[in-house]
Chimera marker file (.cmm) of the C-alpha trace (Angstrom):
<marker_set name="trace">
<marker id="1" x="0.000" y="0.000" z="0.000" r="1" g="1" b="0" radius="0.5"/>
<marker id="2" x="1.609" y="3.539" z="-0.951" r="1" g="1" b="0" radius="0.5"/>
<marker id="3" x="1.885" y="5.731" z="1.617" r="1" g="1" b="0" radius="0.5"/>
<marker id="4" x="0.702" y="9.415" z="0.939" r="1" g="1" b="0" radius="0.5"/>
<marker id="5" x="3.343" y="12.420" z="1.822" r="1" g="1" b="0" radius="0.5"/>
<marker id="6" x="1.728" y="15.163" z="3.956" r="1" g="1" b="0" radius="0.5"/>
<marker id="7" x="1.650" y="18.468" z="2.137" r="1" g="1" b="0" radius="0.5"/>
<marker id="8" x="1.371" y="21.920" z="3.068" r="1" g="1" b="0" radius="0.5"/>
<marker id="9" x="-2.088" y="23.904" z="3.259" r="1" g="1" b="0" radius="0.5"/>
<marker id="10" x="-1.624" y="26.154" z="0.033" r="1" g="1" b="0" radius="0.5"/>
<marker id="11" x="-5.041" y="27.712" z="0.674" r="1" g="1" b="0" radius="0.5"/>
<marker id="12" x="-6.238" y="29.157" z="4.134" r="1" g="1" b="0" radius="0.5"/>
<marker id="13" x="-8.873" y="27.353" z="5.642" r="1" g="1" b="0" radius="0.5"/>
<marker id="14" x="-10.873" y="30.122" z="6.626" r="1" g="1" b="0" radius="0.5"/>
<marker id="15" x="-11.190" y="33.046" z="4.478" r="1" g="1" b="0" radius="0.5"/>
<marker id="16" x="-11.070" y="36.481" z="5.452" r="1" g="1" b="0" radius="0.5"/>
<marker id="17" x="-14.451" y="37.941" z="5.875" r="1" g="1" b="0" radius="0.5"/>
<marker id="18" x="-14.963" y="41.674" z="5.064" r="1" g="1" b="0" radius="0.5"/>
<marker id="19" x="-16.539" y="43.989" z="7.536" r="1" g="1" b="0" radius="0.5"/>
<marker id="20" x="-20.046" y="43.213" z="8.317" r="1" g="1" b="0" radius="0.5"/>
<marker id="21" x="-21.436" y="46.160" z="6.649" r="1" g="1" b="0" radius="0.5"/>
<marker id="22" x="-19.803" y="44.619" z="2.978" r="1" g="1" b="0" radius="0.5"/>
<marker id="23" x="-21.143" y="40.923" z="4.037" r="1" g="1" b="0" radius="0.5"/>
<marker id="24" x="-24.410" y="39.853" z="2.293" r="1" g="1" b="0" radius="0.5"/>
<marker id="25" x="-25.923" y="37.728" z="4.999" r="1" g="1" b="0" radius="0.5"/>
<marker id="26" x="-28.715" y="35.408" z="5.080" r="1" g="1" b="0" radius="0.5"/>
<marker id="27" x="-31.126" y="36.341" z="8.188" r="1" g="1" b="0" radius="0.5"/>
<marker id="28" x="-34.452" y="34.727" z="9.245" r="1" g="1" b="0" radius="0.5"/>
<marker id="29" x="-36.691" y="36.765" z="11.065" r="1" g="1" b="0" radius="0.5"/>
<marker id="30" x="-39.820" y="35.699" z="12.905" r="1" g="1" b="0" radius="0.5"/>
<marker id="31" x="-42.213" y="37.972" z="14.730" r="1" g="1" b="0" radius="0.5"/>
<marker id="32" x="-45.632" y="37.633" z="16.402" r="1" g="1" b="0" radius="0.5"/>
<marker id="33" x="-48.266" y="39.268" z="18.351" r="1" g="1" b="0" radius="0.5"/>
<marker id="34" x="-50.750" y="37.287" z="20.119" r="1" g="1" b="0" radius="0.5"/>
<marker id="35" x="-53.618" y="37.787" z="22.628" r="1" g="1" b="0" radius="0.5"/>
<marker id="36" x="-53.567" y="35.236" z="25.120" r="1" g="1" b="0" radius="0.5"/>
<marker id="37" x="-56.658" y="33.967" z="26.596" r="1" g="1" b="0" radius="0.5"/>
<marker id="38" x="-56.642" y="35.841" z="29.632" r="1" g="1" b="0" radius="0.5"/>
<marker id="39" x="-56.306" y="38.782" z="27.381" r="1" g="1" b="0" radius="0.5"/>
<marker id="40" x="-52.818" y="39.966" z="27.736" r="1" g="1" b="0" radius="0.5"/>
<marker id="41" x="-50.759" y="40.073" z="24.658" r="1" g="1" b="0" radius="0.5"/>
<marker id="42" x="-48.185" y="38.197" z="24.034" r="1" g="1" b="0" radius="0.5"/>
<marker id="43" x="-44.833" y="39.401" z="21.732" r="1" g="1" b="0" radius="0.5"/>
<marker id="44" x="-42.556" y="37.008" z="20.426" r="1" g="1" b="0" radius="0.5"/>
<marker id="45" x="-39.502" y="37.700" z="18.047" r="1" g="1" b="0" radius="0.5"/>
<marker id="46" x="-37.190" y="34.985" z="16.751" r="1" g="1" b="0" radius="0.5"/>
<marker id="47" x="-34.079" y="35.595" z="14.635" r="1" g="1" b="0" radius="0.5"/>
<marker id="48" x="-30.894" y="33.655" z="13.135" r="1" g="1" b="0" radius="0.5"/>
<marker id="49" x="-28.491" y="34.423" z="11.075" r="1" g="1" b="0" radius="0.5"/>
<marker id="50" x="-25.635" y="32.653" z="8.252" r="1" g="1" b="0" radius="0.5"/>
<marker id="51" x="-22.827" y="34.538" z="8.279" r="1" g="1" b="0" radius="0.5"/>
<marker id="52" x="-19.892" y="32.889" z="5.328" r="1" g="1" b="0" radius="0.5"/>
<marker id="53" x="-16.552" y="33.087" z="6.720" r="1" g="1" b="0" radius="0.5"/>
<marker id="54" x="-15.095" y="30.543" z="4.174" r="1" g="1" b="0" radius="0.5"/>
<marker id="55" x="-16.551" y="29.464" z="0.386" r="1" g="1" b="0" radius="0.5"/>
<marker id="56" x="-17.918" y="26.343" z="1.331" r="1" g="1" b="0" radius="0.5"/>
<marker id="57" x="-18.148" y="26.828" z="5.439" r="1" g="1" b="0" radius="0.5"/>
<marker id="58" x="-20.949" y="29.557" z="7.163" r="1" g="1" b="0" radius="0.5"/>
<marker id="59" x="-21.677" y="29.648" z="10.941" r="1" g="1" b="0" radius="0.5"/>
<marker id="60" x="-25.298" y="30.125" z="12.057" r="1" g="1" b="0" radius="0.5"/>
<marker id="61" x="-25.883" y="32.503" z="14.607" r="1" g="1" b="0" radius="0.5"/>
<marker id="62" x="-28.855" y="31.708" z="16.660" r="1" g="1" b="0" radius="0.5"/>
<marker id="63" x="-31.824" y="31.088" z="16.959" r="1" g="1" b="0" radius="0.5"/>
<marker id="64" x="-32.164" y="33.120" z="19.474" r="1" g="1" b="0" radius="0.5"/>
<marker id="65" x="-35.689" y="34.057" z="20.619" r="1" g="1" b="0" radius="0.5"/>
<marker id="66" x="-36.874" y="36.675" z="23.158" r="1" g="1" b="0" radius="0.5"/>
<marker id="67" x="-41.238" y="35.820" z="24.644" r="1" g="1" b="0" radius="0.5"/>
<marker id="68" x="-42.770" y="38.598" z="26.579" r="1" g="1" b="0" radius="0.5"/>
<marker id="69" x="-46.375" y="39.267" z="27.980" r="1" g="1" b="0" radius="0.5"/>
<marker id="70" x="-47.964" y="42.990" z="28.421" r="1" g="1" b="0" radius="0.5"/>
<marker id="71" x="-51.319" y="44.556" z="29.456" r="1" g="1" b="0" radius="0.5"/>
<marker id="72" x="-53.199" y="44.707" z="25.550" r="1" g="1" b="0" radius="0.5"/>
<marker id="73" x="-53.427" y="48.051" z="24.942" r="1" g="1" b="0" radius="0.5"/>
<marker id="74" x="-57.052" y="47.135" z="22.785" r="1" g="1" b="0" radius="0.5"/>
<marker id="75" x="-55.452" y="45.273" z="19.359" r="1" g="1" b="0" radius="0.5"/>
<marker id="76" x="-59.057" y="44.412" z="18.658" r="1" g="1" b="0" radius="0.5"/>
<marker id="77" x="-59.411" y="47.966" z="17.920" r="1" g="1" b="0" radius="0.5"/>
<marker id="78" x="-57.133" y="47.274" z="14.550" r="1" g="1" b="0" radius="0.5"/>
<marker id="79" x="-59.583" y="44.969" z="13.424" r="1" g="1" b="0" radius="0.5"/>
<marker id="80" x="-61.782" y="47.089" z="11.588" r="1" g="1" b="0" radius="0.5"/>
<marker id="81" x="-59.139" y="48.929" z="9.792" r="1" g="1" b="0" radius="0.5"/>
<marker id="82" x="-59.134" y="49.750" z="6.263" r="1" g="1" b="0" radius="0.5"/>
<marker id="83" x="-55.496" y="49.024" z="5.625" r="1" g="1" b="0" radius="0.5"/>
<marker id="84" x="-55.457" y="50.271" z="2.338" r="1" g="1" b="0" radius="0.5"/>
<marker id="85" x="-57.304" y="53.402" z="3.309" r="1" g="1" b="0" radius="0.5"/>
<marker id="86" x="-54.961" y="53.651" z="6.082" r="1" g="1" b="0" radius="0.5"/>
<marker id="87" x="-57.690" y="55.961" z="7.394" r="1" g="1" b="0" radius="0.5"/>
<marker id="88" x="-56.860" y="55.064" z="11.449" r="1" g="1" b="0" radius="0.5"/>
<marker id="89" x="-58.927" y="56.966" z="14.623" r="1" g="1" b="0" radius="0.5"/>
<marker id="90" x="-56.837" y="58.734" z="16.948" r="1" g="1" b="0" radius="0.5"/>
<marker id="91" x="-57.148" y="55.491" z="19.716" r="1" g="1" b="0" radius="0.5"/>
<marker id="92" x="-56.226" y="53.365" z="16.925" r="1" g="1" b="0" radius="0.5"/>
<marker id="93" x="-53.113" y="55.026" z="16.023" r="1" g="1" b="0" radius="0.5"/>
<marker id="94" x="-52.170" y="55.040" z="19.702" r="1" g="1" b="0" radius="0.5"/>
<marker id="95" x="-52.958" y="51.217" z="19.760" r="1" g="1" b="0" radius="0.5"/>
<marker id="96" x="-50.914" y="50.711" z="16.673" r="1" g="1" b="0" radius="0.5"/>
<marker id="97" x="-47.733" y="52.922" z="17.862" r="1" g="1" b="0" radius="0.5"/>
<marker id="98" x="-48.155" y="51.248" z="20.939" r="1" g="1" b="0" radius="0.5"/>
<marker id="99" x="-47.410" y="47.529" z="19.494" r="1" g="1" b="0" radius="0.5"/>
<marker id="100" x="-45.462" y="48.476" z="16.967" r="1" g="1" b="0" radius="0.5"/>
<marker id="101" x="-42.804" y="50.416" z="19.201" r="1" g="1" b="0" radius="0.5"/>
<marker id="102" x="-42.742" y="47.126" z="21.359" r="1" g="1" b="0" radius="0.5"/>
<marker id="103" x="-42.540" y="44.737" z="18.292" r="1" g="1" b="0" radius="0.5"/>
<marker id="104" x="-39.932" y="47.276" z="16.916" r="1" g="1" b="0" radius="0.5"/>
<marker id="105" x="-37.641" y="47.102" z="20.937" r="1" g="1" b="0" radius="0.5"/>
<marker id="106" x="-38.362" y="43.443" z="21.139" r="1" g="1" b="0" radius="0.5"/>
<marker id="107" x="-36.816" y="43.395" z="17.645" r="1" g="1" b="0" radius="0.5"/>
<marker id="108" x="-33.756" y="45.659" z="18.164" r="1" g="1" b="0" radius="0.5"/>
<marker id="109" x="-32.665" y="43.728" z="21.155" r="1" g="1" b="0" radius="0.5"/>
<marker id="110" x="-32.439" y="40.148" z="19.206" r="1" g="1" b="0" radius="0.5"/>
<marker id="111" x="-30.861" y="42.086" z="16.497" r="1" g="1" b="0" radius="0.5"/>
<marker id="112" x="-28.118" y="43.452" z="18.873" r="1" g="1" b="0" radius="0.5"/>
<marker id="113" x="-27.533" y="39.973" z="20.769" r="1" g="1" b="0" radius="0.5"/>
<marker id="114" x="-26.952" y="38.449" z="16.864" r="1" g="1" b="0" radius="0.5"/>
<marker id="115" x="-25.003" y="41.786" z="15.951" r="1" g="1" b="0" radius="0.5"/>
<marker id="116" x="-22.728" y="40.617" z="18.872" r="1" g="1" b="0" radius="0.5"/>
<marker id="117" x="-21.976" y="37.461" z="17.789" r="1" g="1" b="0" radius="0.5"/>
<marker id="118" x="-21.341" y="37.843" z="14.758" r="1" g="1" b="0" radius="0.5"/>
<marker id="119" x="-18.748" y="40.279" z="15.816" r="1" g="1" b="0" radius="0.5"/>
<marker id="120" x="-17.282" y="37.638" z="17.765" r="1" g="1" b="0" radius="0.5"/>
<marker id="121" x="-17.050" y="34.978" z="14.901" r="1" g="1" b="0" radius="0.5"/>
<marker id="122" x="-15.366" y="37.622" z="12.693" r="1" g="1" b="0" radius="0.5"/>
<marker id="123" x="-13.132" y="38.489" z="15.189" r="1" g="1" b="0" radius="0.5"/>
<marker id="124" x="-12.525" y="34.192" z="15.297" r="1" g="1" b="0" radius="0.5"/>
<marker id="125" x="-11.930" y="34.047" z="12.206" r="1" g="1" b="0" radius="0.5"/>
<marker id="126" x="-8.918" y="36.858" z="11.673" r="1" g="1" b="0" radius="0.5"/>
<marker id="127" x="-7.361" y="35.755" z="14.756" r="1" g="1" b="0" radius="0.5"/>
<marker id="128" x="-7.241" y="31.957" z="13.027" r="1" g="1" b="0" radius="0.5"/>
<marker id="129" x="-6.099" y="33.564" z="9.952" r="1" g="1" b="0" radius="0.5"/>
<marker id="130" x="-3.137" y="35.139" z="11.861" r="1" g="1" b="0" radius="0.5"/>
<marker id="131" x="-2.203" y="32.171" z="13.416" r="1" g="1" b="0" radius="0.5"/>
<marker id="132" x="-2.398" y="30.263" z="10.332" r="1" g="1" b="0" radius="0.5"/>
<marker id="133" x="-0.145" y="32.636" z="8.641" r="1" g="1" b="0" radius="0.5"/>
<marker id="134" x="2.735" y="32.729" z="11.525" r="1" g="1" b="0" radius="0.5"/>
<marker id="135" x="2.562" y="28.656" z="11.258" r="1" g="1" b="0" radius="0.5"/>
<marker id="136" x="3.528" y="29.588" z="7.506" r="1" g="1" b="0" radius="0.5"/>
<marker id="137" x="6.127" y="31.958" z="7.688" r="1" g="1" b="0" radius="0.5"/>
<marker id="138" x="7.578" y="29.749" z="10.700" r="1" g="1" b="0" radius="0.5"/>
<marker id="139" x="7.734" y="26.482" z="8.333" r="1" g="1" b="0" radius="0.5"/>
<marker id="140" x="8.841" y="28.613" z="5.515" r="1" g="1" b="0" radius="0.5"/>
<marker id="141" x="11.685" y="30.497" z="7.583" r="1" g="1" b="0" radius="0.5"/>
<marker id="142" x="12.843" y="26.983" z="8.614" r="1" g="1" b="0" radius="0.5"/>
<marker id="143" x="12.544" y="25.822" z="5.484" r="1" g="1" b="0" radius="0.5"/>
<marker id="144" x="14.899" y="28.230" z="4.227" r="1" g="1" b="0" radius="0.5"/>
<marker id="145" x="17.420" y="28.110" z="7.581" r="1" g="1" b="0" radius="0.5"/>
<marker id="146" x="17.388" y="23.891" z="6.922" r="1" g="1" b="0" radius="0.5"/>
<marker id="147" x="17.983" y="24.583" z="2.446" r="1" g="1" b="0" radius="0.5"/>
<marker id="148" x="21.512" y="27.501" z="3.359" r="1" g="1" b="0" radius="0.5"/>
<marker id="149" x="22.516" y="24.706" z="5.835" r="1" g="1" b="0" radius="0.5"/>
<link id1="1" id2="2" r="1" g="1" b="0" radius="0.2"/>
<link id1="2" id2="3" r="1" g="1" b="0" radius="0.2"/>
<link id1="3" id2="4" r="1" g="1" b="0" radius="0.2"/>
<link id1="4" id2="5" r="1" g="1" b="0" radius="0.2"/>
<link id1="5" id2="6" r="1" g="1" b="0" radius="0.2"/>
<link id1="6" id2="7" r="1" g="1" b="0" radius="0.2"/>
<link id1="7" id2="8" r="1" g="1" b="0" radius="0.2"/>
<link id1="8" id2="9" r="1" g="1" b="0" radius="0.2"/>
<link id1="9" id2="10" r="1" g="1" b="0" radius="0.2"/>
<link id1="10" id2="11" r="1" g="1" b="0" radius="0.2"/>
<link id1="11" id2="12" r="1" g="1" b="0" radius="0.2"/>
<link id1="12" id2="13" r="1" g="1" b="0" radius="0.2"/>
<link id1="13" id2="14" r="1" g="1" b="0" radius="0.2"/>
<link id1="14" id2="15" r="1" g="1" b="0" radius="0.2"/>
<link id1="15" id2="16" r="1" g="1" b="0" radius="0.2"/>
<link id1="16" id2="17" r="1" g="1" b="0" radius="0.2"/>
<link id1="17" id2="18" r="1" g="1" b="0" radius="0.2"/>
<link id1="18" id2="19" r="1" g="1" b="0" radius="0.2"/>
<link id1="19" id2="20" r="1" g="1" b="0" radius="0.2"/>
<link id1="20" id2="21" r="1" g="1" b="0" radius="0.2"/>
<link id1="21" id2="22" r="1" g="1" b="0" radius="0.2"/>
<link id1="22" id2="23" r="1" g="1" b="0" radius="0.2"/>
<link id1="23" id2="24" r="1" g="1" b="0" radius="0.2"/>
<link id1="24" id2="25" r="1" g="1" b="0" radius="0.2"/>
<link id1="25" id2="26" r="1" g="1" b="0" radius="0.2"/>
<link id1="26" id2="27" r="1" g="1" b="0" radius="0.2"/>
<link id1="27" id2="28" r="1" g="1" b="0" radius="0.2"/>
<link id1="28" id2="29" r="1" g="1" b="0" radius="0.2"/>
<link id1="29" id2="30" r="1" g="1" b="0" radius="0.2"/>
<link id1="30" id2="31" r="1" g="1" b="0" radius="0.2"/>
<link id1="31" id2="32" r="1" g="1" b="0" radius="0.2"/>
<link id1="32" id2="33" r="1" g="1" b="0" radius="0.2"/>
<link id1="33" id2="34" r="1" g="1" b="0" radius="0.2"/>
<link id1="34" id2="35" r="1" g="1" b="0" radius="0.2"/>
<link id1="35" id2="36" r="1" g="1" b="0" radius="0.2"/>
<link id1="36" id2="37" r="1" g="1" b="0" radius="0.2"/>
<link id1="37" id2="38" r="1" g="1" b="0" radius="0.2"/>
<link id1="38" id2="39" r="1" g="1" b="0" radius="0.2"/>
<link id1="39" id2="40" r="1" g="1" b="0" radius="0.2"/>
<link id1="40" id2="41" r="1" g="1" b="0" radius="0.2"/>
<link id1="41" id2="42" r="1" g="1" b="0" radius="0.2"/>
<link id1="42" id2="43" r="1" g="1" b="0" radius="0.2"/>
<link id1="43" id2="44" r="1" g="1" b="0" radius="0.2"/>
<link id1="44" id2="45" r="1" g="1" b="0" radius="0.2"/>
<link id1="45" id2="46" r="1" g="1" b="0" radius="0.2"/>
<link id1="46" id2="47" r="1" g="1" b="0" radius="0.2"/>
<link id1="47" id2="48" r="1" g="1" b="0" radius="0.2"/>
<link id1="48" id2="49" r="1" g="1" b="0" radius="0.2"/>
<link id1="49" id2="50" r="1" g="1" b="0" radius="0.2"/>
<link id1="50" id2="51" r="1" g="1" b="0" radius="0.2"/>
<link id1="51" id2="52" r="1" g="1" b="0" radius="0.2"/>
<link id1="52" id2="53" r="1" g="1" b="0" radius="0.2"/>
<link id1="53" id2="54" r="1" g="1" b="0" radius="0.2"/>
<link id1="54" id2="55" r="1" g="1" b="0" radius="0.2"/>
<link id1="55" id2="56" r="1" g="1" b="0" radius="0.2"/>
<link id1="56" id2="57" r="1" g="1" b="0" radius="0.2"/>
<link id1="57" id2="58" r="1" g="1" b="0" radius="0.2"/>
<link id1="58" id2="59" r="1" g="1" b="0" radius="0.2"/>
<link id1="59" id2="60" r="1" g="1" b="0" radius="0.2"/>
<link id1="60" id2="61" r="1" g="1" b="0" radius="0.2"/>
<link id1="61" id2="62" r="1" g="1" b="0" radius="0.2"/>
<link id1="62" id2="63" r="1" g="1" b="0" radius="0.2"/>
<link id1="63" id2="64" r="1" g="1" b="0" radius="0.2"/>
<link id1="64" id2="65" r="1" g="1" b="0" radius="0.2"/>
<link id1="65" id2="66" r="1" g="1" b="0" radius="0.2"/>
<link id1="66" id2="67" r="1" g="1" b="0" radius="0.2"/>
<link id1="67" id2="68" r="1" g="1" b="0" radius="0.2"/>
<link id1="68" id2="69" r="1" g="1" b="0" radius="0.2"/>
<link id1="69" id2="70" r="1" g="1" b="0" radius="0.2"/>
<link id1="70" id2="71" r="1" g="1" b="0" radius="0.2"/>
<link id1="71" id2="72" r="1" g="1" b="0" radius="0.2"/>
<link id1="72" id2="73" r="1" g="1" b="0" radius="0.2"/>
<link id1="73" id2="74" r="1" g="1" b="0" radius="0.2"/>
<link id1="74" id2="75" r="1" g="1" b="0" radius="0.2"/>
<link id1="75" id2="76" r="1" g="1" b="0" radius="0.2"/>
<link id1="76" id2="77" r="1" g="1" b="0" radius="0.2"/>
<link id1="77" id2="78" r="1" g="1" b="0" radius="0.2"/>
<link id1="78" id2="79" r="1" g="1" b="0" radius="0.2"/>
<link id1="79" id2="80" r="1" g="1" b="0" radius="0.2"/>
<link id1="80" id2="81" r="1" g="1" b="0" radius="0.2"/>
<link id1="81" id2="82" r="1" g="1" b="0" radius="0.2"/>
<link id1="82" id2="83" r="1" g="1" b="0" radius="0.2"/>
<link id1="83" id2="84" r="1" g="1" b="0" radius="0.2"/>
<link id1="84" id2="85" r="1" g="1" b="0" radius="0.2"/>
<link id1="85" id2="86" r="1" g="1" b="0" radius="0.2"/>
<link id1="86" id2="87" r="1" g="1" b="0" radius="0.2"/>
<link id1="87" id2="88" r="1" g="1" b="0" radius="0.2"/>
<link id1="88" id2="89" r="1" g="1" b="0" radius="0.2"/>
<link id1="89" id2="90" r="1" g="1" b="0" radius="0.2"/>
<link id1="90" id2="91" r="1" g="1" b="0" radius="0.2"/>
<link id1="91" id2="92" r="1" g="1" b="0" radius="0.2"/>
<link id1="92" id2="93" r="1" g="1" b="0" radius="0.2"/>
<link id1="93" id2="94" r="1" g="1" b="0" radius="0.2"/>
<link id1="94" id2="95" r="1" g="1" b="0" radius="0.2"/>
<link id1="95" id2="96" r="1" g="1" b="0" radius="0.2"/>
<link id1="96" id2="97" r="1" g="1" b="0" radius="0.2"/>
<link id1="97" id2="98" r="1" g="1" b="0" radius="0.2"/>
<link id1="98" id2="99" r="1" g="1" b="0" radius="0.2"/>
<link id1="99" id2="100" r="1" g="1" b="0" radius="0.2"/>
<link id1="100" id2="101" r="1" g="1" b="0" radius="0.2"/>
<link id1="101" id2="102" r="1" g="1" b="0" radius="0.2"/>
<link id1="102" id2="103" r="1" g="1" b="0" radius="0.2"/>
<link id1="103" id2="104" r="1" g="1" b="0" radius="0.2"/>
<link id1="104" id2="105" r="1" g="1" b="0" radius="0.2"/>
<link id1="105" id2="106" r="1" g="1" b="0" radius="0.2"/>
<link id1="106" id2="107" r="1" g="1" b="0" radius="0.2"/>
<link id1="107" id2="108" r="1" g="1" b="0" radius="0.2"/>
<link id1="108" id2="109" r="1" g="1" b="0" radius="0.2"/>
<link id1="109" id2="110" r="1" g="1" b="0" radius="0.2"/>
<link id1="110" id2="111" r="1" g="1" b="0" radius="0.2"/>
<link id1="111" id2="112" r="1" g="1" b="0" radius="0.2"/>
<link id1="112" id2="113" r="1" g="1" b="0" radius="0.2"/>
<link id1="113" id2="114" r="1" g="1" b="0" radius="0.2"/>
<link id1="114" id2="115" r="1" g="1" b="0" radius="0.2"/>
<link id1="115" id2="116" r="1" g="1" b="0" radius="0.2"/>
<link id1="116" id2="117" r="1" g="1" b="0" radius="0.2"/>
<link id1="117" id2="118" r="1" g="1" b="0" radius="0.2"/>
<link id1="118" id2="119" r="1" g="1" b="0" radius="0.2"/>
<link id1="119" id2="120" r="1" g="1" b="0" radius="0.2"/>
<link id1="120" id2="121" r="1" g="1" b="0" radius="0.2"/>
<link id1="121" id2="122" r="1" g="1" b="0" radius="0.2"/>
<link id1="122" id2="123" r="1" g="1" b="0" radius="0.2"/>
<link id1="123" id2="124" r="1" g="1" b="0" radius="0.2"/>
<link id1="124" id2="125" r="1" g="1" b="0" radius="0.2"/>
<link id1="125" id2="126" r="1" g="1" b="0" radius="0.2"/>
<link id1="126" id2="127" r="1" g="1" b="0" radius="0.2"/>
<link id1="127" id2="128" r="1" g="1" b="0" radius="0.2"/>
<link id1="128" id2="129" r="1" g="1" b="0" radius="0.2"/>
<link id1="129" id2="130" r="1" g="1" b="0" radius="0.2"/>
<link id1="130" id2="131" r="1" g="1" b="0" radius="0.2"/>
<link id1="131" id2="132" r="1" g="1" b="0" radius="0.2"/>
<link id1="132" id2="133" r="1" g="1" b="0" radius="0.2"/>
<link id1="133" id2="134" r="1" g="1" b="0" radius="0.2"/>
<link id1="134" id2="135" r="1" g="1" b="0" radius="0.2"/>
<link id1="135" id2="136" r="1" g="1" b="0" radius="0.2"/>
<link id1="136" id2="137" r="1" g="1" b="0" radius="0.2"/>
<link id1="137" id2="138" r="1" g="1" b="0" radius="0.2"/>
<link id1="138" id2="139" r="1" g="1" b="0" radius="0.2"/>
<link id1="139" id2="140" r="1" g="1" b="0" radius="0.2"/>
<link id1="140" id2="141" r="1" g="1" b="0" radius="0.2"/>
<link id1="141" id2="142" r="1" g="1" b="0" radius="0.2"/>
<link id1="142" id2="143" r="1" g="1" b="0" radius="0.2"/>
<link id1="143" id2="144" r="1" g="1" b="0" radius="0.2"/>
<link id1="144" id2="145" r="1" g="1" b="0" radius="0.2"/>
<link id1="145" id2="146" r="1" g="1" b="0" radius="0.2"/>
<link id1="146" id2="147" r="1" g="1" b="0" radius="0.2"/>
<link id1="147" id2="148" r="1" g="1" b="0" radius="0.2"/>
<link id1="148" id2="149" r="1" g="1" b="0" radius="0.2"/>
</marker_set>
């Protein structure tokens, strides 16, 4: 049976990601509103995330979910809405700011959490990259110390 030499990684495992503003990134967003049976309302907001740090590899980021119960402020109230009038009362428009501002925080705070770790997988992946290329220059100053010898 032939034996196969070991051969140096020509290509970095892990490619450098750009900053997250450049990054196209897959996201999945869920959000719901719900009135519970004893009438309070229920907000739930689910997110993940596939951020690429290599051509073939991506890490996931989540899900991560935040579930929260308030007072209803009246949601039946947006029941007879035209929607495409967009005609709303004054007590409807408070009702809809209302739940919309907490749909909008409940939002904002999963979007943060992901925001954060995706920071910290970026931040994995250049520190691997650095360590892959010091392993590299090491070999290949040894190489060339072991070749004048």
């Amino acid at each position: 049976m032939a034996t196969r030499r070991a051969t140096n990684r020509t290509k970095r495992r892990v490619e450098d990601t750009e900053p997250s503003s450049k990054v196209a990134k897959m996201a999945t967003h869920r959000g719901t509103a719900t009135v519970i049976e004893d009438g309070t309302l229920e907000i739930t907001y689910q997110s993940s995330e596939l951020v690429p740090v290599a051509q073939y590899a991506n890490v996931t980021i989540g899900p991560i979910q935040l579930r929260w119960q308030t007072q209803n402020p009246g949601i039946e109230k947006l029941g007879t809405v035209d929607w495409e009038a967009g005609d709303l009362t004054p007590e409807q428009q408070e009702v809809y700011d209302i739940v919309r501002g907490w749909l909008r925080a409940t939002s904002r705070l999963i979007e943060h959490h992901i925001a954060d770790d995706r920071e910290l997988v970026e931040e994995s992946v250049r520190v691997h990259n650095e360590r892959e290329a010091e392993e590299q220059a090491a070999q290949e100053k040894r190489r060339r110390a072991s070749s004048r010898r």
